[in-house]
Backbone as ProteinMPNN parsed JSONL, in Angstrom:
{"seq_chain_A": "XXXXXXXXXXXXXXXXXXXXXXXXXXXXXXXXXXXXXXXXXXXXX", "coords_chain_A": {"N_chain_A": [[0.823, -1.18, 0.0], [2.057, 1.124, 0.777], [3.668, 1.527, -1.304], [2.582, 2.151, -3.459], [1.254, 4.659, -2.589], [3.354, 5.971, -2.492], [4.637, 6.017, -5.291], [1.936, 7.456, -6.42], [3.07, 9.515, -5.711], [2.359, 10.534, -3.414], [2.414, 11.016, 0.52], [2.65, 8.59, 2.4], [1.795, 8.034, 5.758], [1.577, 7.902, 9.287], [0.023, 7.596, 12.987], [1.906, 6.946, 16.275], [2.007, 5.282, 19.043], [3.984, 6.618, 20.688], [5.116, 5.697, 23.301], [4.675, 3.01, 23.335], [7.092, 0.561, 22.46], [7.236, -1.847, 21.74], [5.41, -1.744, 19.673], [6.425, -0.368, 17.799], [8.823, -1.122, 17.206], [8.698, -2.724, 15.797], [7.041, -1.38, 13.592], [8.859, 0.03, 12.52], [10.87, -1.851, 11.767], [9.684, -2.662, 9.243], [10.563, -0.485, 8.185], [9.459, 1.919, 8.491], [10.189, 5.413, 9.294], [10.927, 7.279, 12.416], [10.151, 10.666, 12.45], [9.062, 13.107, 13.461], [6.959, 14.801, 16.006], [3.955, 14.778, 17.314], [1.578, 17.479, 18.466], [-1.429, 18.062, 19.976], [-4.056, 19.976, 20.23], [-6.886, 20.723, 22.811], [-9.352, 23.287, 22.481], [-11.238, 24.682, 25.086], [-14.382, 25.485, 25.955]], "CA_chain_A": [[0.0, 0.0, 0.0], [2.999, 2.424, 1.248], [4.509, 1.696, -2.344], [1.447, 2.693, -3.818], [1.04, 5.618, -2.234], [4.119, 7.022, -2.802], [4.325, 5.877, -6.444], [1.275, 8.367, -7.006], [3.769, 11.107, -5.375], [1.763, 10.953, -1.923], [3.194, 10.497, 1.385], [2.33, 7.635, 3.782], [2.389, 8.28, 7.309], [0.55, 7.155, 10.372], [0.619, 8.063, 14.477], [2.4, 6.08, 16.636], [2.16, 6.007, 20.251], [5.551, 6.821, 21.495], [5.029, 4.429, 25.0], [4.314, 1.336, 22.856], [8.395, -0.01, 22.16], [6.743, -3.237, 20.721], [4.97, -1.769, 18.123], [7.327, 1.277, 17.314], [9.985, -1.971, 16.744], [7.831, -3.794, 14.297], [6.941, 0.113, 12.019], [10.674, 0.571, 12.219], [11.274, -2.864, 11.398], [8.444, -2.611, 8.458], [10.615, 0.453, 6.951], [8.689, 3.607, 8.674], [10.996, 6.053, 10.506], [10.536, 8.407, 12.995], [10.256, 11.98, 11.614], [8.685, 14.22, 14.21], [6.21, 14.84, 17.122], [2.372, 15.992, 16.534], [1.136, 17.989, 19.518], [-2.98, 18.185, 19.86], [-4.43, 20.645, 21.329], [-8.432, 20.94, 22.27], [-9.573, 23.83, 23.328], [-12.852, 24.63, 25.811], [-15.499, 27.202, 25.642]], "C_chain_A": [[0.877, 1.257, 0.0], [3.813, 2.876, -0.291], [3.802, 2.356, -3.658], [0.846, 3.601, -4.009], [2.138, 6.454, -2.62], [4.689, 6.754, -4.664], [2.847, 7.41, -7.374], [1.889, 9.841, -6.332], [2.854, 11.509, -4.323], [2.79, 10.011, -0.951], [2.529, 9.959, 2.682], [2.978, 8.177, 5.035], [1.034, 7.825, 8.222], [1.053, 7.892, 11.531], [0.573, 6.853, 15.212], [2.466, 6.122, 18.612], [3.842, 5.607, 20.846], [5.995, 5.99, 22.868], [5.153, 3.184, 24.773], [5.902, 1.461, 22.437], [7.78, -1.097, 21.529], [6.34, -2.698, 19.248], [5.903, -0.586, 17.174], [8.701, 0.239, 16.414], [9.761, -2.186, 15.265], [7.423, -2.482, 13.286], [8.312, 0.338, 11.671], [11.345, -1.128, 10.917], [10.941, -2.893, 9.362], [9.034, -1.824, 7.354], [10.363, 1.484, 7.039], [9.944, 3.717, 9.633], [10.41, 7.092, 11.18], [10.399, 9.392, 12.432], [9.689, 12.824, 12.409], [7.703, 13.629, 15.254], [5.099, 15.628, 16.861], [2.204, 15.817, 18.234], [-0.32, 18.312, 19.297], [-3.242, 18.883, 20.942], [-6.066, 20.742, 21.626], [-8.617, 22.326, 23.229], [-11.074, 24.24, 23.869], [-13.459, 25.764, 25.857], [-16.425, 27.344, 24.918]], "O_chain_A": [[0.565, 2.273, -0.622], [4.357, 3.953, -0.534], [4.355, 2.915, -4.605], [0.092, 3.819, -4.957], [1.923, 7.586, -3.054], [5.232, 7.765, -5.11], [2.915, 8.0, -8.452], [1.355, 10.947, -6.407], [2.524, 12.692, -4.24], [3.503, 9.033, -1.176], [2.053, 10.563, 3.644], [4.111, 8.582, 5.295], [-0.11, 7.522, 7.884], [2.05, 8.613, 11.494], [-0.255, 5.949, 15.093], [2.992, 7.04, 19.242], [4.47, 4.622, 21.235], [7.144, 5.786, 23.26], [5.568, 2.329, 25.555], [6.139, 2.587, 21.999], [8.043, -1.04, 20.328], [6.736, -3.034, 18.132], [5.803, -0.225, 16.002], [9.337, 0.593, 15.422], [10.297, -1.967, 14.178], [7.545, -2.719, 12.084], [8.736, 0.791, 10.607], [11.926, -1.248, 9.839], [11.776, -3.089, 8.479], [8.705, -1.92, 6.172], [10.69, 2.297, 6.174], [10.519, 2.895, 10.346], [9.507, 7.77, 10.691], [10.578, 9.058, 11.261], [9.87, 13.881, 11.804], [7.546, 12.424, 15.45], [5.083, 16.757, 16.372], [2.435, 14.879, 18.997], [-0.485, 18.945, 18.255], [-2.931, 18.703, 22.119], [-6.696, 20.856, 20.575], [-8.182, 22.454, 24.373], [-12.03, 24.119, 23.102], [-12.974, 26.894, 25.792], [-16.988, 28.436, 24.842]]}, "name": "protein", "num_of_chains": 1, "seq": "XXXXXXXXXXXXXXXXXXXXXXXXXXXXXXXXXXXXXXXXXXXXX"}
């Protein structure tokens, strides 16, 4: 799918939870690298 995607000149990406080491192994493993940190904010009112 990832080859797929970037074949039509788009870029695969996903969120990862940073706590999980098991599964962060196995996306790394897979071929995905780290590349940054998304911060969410909600705000109330």
């Amino acid at each position: 799918m990832c080859g797929k995607l970037l074949s039509e000149g788009l870029t695969p990406m996903f969120y990862a939870d940073d706590m999980n080491p098991s599964s962060n192994r196995a996306y790394k493993k897979a071929g995905f690298e780290f590349t940054g940190t998304v911060c969410e904010f909600a705000f109330e009112g």
